[in-house]
C-alpha positions as CSV (number, residue, x, y, z in Angstrom):
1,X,-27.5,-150.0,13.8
2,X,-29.8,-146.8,13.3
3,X,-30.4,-146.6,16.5
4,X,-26.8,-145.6,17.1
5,X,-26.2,-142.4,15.6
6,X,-30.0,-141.1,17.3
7,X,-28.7,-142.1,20.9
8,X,-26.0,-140.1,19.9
9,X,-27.1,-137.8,19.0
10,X,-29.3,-137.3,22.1
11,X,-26.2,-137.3,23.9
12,X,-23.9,-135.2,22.2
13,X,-26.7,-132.4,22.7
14,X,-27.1,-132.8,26.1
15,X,-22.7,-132.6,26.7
16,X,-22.9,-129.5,24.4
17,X,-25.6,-127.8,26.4
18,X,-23.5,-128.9,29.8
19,X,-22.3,-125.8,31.5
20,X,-23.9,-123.2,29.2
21,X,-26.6,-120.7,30.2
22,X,-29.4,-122.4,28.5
23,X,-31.9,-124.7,29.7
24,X,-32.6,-128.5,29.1
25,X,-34.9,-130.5,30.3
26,X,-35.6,-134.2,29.9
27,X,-39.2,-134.1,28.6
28,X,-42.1,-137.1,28.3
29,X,-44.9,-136.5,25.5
30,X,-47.8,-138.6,25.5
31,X,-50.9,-137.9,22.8
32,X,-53.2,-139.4,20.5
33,X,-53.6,-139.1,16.9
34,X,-55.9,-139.9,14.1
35,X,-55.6,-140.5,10.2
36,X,-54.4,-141.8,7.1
37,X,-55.5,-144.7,4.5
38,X,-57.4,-147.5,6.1
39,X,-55.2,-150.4,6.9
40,X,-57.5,-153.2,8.4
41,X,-61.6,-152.9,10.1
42,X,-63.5,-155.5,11.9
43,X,-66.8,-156.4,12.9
44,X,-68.0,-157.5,15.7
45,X,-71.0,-160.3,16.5
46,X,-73.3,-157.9,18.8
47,X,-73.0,-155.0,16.3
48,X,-70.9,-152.2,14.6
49,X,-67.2,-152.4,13.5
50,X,-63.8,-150.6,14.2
51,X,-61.2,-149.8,11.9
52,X,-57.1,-148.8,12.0
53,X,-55.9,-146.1,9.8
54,X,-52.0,-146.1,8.8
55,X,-52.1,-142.3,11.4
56,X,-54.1,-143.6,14.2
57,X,-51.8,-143.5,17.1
58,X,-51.3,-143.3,21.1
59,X,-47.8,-143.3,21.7
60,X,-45.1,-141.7,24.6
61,X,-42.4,-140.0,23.8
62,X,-39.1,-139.3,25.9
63,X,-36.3,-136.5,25.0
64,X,-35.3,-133.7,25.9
65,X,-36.1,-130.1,25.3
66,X,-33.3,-127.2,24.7
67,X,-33.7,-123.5,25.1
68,X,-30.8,-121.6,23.7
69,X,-29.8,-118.6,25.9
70,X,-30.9,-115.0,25.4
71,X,-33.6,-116.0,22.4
72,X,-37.0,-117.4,21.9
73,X,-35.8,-121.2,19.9
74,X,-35.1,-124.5,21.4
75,X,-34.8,-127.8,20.1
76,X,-36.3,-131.0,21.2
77,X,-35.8,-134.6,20.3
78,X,-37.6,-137.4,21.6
79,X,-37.7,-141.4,20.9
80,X,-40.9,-143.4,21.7
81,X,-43.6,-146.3,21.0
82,X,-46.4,-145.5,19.0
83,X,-50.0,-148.1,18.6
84,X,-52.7,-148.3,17.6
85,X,-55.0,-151.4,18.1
86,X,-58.8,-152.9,17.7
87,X,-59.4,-155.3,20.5
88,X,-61.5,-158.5,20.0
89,X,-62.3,-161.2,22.0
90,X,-59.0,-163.4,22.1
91,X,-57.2,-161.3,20.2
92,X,-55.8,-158.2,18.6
93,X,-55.5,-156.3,15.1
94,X,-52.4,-153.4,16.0
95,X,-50.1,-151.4,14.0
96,X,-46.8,-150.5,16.0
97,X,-43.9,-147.9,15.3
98,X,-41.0,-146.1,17.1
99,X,-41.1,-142.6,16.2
100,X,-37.9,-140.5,16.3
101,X,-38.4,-136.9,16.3
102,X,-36.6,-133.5,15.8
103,X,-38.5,-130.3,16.2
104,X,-37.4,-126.9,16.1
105,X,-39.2,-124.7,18.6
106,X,-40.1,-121.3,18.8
107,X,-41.5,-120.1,22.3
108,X,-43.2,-116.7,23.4
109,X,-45.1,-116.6,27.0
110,X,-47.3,-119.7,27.4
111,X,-47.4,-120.5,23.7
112,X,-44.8,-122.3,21.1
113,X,-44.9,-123.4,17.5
114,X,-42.8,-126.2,16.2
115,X,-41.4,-127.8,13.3
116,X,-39.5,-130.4,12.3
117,X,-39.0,-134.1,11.1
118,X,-40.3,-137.7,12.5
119,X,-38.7,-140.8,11.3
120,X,-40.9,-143.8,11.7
121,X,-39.0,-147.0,12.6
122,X,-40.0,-150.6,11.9
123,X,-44.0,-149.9,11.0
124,X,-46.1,-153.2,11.0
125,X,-49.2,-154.1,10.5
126,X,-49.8,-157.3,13.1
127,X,-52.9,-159.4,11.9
128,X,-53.0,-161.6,14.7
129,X,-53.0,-164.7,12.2
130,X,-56.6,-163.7,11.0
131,X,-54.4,-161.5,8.0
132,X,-51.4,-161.6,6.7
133,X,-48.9,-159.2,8.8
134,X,-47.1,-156.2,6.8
135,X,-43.9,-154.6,7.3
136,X,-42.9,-151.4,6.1
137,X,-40.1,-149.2,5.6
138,X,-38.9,-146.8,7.7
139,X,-40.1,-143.5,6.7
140,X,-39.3,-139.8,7.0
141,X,-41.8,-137.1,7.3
142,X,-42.8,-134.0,9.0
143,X,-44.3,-132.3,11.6
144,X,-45.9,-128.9,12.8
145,X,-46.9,-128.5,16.0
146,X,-48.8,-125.8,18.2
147,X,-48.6,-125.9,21.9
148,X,-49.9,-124.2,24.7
149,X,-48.1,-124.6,28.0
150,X,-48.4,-128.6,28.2
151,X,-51.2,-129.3,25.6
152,X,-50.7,-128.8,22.0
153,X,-52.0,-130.0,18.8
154,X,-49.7,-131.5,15.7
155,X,-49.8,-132.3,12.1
156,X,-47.4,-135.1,10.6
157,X,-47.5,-135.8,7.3
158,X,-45.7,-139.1,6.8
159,X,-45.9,-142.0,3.9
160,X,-45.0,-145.9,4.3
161,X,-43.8,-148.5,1.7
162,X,-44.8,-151.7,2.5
163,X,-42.4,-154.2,2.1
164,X,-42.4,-157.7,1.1
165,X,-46.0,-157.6,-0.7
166,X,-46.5,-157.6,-4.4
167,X,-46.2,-154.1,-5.4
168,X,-45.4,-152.5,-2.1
169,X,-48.5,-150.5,-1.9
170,X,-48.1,-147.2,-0.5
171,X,-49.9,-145.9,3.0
172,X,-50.8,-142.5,3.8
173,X,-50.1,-141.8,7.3
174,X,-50.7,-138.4,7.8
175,X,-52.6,-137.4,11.0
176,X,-53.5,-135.4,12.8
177,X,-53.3,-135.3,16.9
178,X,-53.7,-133.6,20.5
179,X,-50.8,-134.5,23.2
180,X,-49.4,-133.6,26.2
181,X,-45.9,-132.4,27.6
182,X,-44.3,-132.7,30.8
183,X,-40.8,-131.5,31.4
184,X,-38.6,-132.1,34.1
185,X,-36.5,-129.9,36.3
186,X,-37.8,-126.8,35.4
């Protein structure tokens, strides 16, 4: 049902930029980001150990990107899939999301500065049966960005609820990242 009102919302800005002298793209984002509390670690059998914090991330976003006409804002949102994972032999430790974003942008030359707010959709832990899985609660938080041309680094500061475990424990999820932008049709 959430997902709802975000798809439209999506929509309703691109009929409301139709026809205006403005530009708007479709856009995809893809990055990497790292941070937070420690959820889970393992050790492996020929030596050293890995770990998952609540902020570690690689994810891909898709949206599109506004420019309102005659000044230096846009807009863009953008829906995606965001995990993070240890690999082991036979299986997986990963922690998943679907980020939705709104960022205010402000653009001169090659170089923009963003702002804005990321809600975090269905975060889980997935133990792979070797831990209990967690769930938590969707979460607001936000975002400030720094791009230039297609690369750009970001901060999010975001917390989670967990759910379903005796006393809900609290995550940190705060990161911070480097991604990548490419935008279509320009």
């Amino acid at each position: 049902m959430k997902k709802i009102p975000a798809a439209g919302l999506l929509v309703a800005l691109m009929l409301c930029c139709h026809g205006v002298r403005a530009s708007t793209h479709p856009v995809l984002d893809f990055g990497i980001a790292r941070g937070g509390d420690k959820v889970a670690g393992a050790s492996f059998f020929v030596g050293g150990d890995s770990s998952i914090h609540a902020g570690d991330a690689y994810y891909i976003n898709a949206g599109v990107l506004h420019r309102f006409p005659d000044s230096n804002w846009g807009f863009k949102s953008t829906v995606g899939y965001s995990f993070a994972a240890i690999p082991r032999y036979g299986d997986n430790f990963s922690f998943r999301r679907v980020p939705l974003e709104f960022i205010s942008i402000y653009g001169f030359g090659d170089q923009n500065f963003g702002f804005g707010i990321t809600c975090h959709i269905n975060p889980w832990f997935d133990g792979n049966g070797h831990t209990p899985d967690i769930h938590y609660r969707n979460a607001v938080g936000m975002l400030l960005q720094y791009q230039y041309r297609v690369f750009g680094v970001r901060y999010t500061h975001i917390r989670y609820k967990a759910q379903g475990t005796p006393g809900n424990p609290t995550l940190d999820a705060s990161s911070i990242g480097l991604f990548l932008t490419v935008r279509f049709g320009e």
